[in-house]
N, C-alpha and C positions, 0 to 999 in steps of 0.2 A: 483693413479686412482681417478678421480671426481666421489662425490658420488651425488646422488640423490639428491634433494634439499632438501626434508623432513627429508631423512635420516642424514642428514651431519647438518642440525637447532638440532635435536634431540642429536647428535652427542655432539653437543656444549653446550648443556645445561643439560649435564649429569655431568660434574665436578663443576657447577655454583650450582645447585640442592644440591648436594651433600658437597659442601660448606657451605651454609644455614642451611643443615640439622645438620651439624657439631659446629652449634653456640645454637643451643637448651638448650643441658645439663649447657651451663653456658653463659649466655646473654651478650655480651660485655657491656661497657659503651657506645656506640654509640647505643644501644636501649632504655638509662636513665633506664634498669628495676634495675640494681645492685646500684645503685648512692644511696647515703644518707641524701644529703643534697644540699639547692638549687646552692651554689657556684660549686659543681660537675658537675651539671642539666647546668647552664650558661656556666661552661669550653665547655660542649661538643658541645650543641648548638654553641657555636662559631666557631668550628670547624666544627661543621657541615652546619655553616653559610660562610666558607672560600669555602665549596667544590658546595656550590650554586656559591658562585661568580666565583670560576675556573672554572664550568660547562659552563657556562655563556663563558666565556671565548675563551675557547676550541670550542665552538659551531660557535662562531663567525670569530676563526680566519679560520676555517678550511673552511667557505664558499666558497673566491677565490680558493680554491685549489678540491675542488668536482665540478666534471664534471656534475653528475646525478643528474636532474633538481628538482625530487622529495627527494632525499635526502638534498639535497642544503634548499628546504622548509623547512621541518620540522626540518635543524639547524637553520634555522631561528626563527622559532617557537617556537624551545626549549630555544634558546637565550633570548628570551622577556619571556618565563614561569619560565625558571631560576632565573631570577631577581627580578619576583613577590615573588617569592618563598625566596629570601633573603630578599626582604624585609619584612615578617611577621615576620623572625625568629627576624629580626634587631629590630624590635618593641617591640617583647617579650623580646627581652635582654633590651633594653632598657627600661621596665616597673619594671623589678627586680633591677636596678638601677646602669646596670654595661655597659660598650662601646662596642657595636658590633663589633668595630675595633680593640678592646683592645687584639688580637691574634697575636704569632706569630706560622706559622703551624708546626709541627710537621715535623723530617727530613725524616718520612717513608712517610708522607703526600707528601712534596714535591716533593719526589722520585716518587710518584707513577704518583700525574700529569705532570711532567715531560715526565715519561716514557713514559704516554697517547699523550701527546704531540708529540712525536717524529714516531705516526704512521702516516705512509703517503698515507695507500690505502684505500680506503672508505669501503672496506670491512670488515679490521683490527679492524677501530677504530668504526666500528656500534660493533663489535664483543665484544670488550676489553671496549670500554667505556658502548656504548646506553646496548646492551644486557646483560653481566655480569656487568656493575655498579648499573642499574636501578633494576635488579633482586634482586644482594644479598641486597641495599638500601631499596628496599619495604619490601622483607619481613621483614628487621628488623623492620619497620615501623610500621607493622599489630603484630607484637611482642610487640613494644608499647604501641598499641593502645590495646591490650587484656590484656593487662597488669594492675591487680589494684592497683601496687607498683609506676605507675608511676601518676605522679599529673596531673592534668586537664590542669591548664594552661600550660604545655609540650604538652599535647594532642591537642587542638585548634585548633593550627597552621598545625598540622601535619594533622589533619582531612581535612585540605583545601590544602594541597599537594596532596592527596590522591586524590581526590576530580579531578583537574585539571590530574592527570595525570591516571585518570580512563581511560582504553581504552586503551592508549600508549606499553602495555607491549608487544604487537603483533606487533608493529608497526618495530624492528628491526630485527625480526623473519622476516615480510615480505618481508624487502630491505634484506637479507641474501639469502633467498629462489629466489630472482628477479636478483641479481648480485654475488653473491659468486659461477657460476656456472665452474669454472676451478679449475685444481688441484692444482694452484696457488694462487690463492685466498683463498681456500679455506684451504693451509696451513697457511695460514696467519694470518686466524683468527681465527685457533686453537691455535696458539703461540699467538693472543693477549689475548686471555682469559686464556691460563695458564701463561701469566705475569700478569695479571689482580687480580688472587687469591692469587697469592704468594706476591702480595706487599697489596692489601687489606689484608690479613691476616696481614702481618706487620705494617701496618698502625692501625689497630682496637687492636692492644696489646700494640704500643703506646698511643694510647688512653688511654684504660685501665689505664697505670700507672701515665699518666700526670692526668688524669682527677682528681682520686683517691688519689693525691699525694704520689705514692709511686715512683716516678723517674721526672728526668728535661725530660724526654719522651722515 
């Protein structure tokens, strides 16, 4: 049965929520609060500088294939803020004195964009990508950024992500509420946000141990 629009947005950000809330007692390396040293602080940043450039990516490939004219915008949009967005981290890695490209990703990393990859209905991939990537991402961000374990120049850059993507977090909530209205759809992007948490979660524990060097990932 298709639910309400309200209902069914609310619906979907009840296991995103609750994921987040589940990172609290022990901060991943992807928030830099755990790291202890700046070579830690540059692993992650690069990684978290690979997931700008596949944003980027994914944003861009997926435009011929979205029909809906306002969706199709703001992958546009996201496209060009994504890569703004790589390039501060690319400058910060590069001021600590190590190669932005010097990465390769992580095999739950490239699992996960992959997986992102292979949705194919504008509903799925607002759901799996825009709504549960940009969610569980920021708040680890304001984790950061409250954070006095983590150092200034970590923060900077992060404060001008913040910055630009002020406003954005409604914005996949309201193409969900605008086009997720079938029972169809709107399965679809319940399964892309429970594959969205289950490979984020494995992705942020390989973090953890590469960043940390307690494993090749």
């Amino acid at each position: 049965m298709t639910k309400p629009s309200e209902d069914f947005v609310r619906e979907l950000l009840e296991p995103i929520h609750a994921f987040c809330r589940s990172l609290d007692a022990a901060p991943p390396a992807y928030s830099y609060i755990p790291l202890s040293s700046d070579a830690e602080r540059v692993r992650v940043m690069q990684s978290r500088l690979y997931n700008e450039l596949r944003a980027a990516d994914l944003f861009g490939m997926w435009l011929k294939t979205t029909p809906e004219l306002d969706v199709k915008t703001m992958m546009a949009e996201s496209a060009h803020e994504e890569m703004t967005h790589a390039g501060l981290l690319s400058k910060r890695i590069r001021d600590l004195g190590a190669e932005p490209s010097d990465y390769k990703p992580l095999p739950a990393q490239t699992a996960m964009f992959n997986a992102i990859e292979g949705l194919a209905d504008t509903c799925e991939r607002i759901a799996g990508f825009s709504l549960a990537g940009e969610t569980v991402a920021n708040y680890l961000i304001q984790m950061c950024l409250n954070s006095p374990s983590v150092p200034e120049w970590i923060k900077e850059p992060y404060r001008r992500i913040t910055e630009d993507e002020e406003g954005h977090g409604s914005v996949p909530q309201i193409f969900l509420k605008r086009y997720a209205t079938t029972e169809e759809r709107q399965e679809l992007a319940r399964r892309a946000v429970a594959m969205r948490m289950v490979l984020f979660r494995e992705y942020l524990a390989s973090l953890d141990r590469w960043a940390m060097g307690k494993a090749a990932w």
